[in-house]
DOMI-996430 format. One line per field, with one value per atom (N, C-alpha, C): residue in one letter; y negated, z negated, x negated; residue number from 1. Coordinates in steps of 0.2 Angstrom, whole numbers, always signed. Last residue first. Layout:
residuo	A  ...
yy	Y  ...
zz	Z  ...
xx	X  ...
num	NUM  ...
***
This chain:
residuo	X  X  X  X  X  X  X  X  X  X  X  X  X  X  X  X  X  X  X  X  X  X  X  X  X  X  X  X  X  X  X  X  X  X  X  X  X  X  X  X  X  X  X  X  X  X  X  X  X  X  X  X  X  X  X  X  X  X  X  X  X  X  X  X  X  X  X  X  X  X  X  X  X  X  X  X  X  X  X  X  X  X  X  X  X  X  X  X  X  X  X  X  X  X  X  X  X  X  X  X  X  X  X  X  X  X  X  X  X  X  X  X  X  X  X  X  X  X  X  X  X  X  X  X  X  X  X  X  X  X  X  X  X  X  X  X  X  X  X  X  X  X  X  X  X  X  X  X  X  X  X  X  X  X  X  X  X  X  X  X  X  X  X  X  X  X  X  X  X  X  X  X  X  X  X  X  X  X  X  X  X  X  X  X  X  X  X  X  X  X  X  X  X  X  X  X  X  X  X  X  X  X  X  X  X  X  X  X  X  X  X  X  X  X  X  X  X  X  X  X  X  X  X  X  X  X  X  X  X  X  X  X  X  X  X  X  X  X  X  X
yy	+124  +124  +124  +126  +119  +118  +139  +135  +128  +141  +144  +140  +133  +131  +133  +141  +134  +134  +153  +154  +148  +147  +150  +154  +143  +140  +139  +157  +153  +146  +161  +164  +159  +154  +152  +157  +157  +152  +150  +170  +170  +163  +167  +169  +171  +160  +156  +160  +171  +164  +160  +185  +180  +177  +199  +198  +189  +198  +201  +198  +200  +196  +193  +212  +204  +201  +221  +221  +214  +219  +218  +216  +225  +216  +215  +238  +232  +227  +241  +240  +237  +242  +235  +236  +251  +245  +240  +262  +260  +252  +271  +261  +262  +280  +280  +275  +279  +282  +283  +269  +266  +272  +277  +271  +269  +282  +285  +283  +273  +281  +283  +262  +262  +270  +259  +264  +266  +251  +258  +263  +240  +245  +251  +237  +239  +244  +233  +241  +244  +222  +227  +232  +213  +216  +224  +213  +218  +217  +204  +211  +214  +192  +195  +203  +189  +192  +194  +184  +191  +195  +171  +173  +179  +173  +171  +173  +177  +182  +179  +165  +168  +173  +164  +158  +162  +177  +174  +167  +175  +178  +175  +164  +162  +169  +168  +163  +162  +179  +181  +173  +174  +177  +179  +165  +162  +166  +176  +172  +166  +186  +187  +181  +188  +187  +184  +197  +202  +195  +189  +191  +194  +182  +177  +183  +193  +193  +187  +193  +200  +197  +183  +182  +187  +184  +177  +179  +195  +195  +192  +189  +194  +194  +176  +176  +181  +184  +181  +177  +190  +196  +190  +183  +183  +186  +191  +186  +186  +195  +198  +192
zz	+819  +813  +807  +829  +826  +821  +832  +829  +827  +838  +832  +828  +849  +845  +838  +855  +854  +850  +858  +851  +852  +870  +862  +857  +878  +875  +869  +882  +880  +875  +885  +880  +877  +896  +893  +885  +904  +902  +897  +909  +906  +902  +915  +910  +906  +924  +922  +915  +933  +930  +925  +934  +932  +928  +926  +936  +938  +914  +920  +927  +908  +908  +912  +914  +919  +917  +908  +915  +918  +894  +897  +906  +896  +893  +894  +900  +905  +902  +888  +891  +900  +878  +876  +885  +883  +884  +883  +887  +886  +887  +884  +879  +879  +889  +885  +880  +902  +898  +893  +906  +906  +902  +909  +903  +903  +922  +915  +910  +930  +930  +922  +930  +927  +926  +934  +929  +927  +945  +946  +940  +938  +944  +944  +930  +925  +932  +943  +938  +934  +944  +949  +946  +933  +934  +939  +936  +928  +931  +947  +945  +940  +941  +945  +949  +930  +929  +935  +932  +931  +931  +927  +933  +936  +914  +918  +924  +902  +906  +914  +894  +896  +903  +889  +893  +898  +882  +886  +892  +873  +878  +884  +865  +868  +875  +861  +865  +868  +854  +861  +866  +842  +848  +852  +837  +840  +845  +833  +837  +840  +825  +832  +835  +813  +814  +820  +817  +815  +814  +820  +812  +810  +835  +827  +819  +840  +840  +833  +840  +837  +836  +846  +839  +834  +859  +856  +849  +862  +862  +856  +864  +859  +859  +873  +866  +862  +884  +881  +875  +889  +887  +882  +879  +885  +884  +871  +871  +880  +876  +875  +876
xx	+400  +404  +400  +389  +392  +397  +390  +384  +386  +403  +400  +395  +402  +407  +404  +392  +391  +395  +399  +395  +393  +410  +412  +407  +400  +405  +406  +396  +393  +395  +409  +404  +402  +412  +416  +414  +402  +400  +406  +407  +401  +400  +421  +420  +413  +415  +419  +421  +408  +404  +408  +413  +416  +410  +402  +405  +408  +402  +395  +399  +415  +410  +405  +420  +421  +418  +411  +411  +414  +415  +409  +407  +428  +426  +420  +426  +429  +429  +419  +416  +418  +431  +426  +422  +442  +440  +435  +425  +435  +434  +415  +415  +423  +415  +414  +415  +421  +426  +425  +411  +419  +421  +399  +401  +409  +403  +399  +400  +407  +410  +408  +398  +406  +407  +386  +387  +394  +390  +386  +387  +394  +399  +394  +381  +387  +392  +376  +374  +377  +382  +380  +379  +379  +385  +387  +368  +368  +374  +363  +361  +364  +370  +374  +369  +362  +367  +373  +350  +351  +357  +350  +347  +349  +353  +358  +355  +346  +345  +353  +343  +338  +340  +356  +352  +347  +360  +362  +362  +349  +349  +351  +353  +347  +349  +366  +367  +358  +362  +365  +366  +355  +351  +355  +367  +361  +357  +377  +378  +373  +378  +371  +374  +384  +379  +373  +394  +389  +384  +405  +405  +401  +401  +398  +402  +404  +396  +395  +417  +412  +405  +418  +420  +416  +413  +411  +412  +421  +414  +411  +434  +432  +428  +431  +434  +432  +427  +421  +426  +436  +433  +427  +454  +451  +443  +465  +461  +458  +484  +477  +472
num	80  80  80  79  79  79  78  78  78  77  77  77  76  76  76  75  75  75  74  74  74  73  73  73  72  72  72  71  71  71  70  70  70  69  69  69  68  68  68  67  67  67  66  66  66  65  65  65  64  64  64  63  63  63  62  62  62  61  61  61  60  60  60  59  59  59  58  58  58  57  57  57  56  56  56  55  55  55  54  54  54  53  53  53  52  52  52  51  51  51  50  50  50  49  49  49  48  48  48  47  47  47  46  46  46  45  45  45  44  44  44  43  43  43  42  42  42  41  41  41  40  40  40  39  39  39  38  38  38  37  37  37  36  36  36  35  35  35  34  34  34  33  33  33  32  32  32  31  31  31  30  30  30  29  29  29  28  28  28  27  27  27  26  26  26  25  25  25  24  24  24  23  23  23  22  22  22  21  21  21  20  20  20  19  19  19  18  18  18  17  17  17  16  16  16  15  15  15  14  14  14  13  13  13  12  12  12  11  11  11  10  10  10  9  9  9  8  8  8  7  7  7  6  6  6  5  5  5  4  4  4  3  3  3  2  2  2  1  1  1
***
């Protein structure tokens, strides 16, 4: 299985959104050890409803190494 910022990175460049998530996600790093926090608080609610996509979100959020390996992966986008 890919890793959670491969499948993101790929969903995000077929819709399109690969410029405004890469600005986002500049934008909102400060943040992101709060949004992982809240993703745990929401898990009970939201995990049964996302499933998987939403534990790809969740390490996303929690793993620097997989946040910036996002990021990584919509630069590559934008240079192809």
């Amino acid at each position: 299985m890919r890793d959670a910022g491969e499948s993101i990175g790929e969903a995000l460049r077929r819709r399109g959104l690969a410029t405004p998530a890469r600005l986002l996600l500049d934008a909102h790093r400060s943040l992101r050890p709060l949004l992982a926090e809240t993703g745990v608080f929401l898990s009970p609610i939201l995990g049964p409803l996302f499933g998987l996509r939403y534990r790809a979100l969740q390490d996303l959020l929690e793993q620097d190494s997989t946040y910036d390996q996002l990021i990584d992966s919509l630069d590559d986008a934008e240079h192809r």
